[in-house]
N, C-alpha and C positions, 0 to 999 in steps of 0.2 A: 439507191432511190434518188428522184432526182429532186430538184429545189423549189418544184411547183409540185409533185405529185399527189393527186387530191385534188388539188385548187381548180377552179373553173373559173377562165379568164375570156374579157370581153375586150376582142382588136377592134378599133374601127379605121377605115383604111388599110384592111388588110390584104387587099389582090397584090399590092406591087410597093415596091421600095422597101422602105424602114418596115412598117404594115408588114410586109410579109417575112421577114427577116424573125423582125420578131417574133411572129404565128408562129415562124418553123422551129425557132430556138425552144420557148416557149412548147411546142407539141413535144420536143425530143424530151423536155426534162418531166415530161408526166400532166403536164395542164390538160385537161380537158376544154376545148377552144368555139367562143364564136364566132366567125370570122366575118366581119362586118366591112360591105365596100358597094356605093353606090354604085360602082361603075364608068363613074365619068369619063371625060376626055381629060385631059390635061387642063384645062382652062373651065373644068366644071361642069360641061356640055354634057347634055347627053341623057343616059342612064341605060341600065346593061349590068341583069343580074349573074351572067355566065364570071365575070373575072370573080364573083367571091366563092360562085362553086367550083370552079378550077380549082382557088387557093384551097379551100376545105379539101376537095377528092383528093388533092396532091397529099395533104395531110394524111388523109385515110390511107393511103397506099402505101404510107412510110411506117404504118403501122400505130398512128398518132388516133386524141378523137377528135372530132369536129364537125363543128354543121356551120351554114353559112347561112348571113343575111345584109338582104341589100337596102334594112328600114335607112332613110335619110334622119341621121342625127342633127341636122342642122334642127329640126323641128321638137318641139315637147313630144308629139307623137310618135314620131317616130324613135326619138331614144327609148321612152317607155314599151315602144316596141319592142327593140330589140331589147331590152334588160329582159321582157318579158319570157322573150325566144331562150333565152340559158335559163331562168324556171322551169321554165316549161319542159326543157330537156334537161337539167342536168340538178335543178331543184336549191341554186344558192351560185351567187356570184361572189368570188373573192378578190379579184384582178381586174379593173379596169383600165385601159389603155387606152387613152386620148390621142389618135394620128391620124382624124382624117382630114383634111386639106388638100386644096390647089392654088394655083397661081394665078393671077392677072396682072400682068405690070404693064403699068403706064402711068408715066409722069402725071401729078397731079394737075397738071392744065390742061390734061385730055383721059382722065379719070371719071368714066360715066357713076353718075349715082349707080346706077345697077350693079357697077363693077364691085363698087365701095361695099354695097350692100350684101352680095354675095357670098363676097371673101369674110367680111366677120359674120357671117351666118355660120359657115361652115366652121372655120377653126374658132371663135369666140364662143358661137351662141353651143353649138355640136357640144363643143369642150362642157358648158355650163348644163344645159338638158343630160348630158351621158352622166353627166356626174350627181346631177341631183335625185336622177331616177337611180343610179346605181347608190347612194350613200343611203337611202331610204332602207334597200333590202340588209345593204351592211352594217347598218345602224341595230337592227334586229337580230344578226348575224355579235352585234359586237365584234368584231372584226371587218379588214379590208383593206386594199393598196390602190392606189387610184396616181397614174404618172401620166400627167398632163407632156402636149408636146409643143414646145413653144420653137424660138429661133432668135439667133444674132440679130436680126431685124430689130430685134425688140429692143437693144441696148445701140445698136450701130447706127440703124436708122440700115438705107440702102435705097439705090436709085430709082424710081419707081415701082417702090413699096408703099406706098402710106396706107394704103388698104393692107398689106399681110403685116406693116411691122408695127399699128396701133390694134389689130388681132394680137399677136405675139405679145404684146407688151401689155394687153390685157390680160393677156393668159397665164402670165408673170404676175400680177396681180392677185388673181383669182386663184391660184395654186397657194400663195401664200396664205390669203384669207380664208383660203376654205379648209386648207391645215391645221389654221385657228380652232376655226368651228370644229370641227369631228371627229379632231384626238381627243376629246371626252366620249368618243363611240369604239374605240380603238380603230378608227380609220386614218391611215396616214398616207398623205397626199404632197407627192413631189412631182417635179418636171423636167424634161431632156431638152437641151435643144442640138442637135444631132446637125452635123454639116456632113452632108454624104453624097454622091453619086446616085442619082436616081434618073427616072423620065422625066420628072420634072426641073432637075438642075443641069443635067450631061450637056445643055447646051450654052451652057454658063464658059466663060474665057479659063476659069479657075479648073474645069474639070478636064479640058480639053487633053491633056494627056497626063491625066491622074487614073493610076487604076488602086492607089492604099487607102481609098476614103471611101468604102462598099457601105452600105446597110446594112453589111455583117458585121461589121467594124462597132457598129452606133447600138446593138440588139442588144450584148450583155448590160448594157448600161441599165437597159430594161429591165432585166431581168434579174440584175442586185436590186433595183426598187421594189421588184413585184416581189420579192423574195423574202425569207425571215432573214436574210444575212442582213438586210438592212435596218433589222431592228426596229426601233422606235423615230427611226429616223423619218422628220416633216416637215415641211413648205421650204426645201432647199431645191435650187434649179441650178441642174448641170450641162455644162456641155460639152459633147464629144464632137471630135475631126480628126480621124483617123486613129493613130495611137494616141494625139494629144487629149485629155481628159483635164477639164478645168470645173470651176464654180463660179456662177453668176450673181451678184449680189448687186444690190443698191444703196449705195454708201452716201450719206451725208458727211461735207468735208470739216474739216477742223472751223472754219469758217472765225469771225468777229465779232465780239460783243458789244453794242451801245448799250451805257443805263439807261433809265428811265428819267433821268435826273437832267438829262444830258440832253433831251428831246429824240422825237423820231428824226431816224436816217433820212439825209437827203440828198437827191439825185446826183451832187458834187461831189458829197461824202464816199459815197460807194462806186463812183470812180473811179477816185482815188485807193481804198482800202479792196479793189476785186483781185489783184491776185493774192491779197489773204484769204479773203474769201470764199477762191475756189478752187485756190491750192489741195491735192492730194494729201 
């Protein structure tokens, strides 16, 4: 039996990359799948429902189930959409999978508001609507796995990212707090941030003659969170590159204390005392 059999899992971004890696992992182990993918270009353009029926057919031919849909999660309606499409066909969601995104990079001094606007529509707001329409049905379900998909961006920063790595780093955010909230519904919600080989990185200097950083590489990762092996585990954010498999956290450091006795710090003071205070 495999480790999702029964469960009815919701991809989004699932035509191509990570998305689809995971669909297939995910269909072999028994998930019943939606397979959610606007169709864009690479840089968000477009729309073009054939790549999420391709990903679904491929699926049925493998002998998997699935249906596909191309609602735009960036919007309330449309996530409510698609949450609706797995009622409607398969009568309860257990598995939510946050991966749809694209890319814009350009340097913040030639960063169009539209560009800005875009990018956290899809990976910020996408992630926030799929989730709150999906934690409503699992709240009643009393269960549910919800693995937001965030990235290095979000802790490293990167060179015309400000649009995907303050996405990212909201998303970090929101995985944690939303953890908070809805381990009282038995919903537990964590996050990947996956460094892999796809269309939208292959043209990156880093990939250029890598072939061990696949999408197949970063999909188990998935699939211990969608899974009971991960237990009650929530709001931790992992990241996979290749074989390496690490944890992402936010640490506040050892840092220094003024009394109150002693007055408030001032601008000399902390100076003076910043490599204790941001010492590791």
């Amino acid at each position: 039996m495999g480790l999702l059999e029964g469960k009815v899992a919701v991809i989004t971004g699932a035509a191509s990359g990570v998305g689809s890696a995971i669909a297939r992992l995910f269909a072999q182990e028994g998930a019943r799948l939606v397979v959610n993918d606007l169709g864009t270009d690479d840089e968000g353009h477009g729309r073009d429902g054939e790549p999420a029926r391709r990903s679904a057919q491929s699926i049925i031919e493998a002998g998997g189930v699935a249906v596909d849909n191309d609602d735009d999660v960036s919007t309330r309606e449309g996530a409510e959409s698609l949450v609706r499409t797995a009622m409607d066909h398969f009568g309860r969601v257990d598995v939510l999978i946050n991966n749809a995104g694209f890319l814009r990079n350009h340097g913040i001094l030639n960063l169009s508001e539209r560009d800005w606007e875009d990018v956290i529509a899809v990976h910020l707001h996408g992630t926030f609507h799929c989730t709150r329409a999906a934690a409503v049905l699992m709240r009643a379900q009393n269960s549910g796995r919800i693995v937001n998909t965030t990235n290095l961006a979000a802790m490293t920063g990167g060179f015309g990212q400000c649009n995907y790595a303050a996405a990212a780093s909201a998303v970090y955010g929101l995985t944690r707090a939303a953890a908070t909230e809805l381990g009282r519904y038995g919903i537990f919600v964590n996050a990947v941030a996956p460094l892999a080989k796809t269309r939208l990185t292959e043209a990156l200097p880093l990939f250029r003659d890598v072939q061990s950083m696949s999408p197949e590489h970063a999909a188990p990762l998935y699939l211990f969170l969608a899974s009971e092996l991960s237990h009650t585990l929530t709001g931790q954010v992992f990241a996979i590159a290749g074989g390496m498999l690490t944890m992402l956290r936010v640490m506040e450091s050892p840092g220094c204390f003024k009394s109150e006795s002693e007055g408030n710090w001032t601008a000399e003071e902390i100076s003076r005392e910043l490599q204790t205070i941001t010492r590791a």
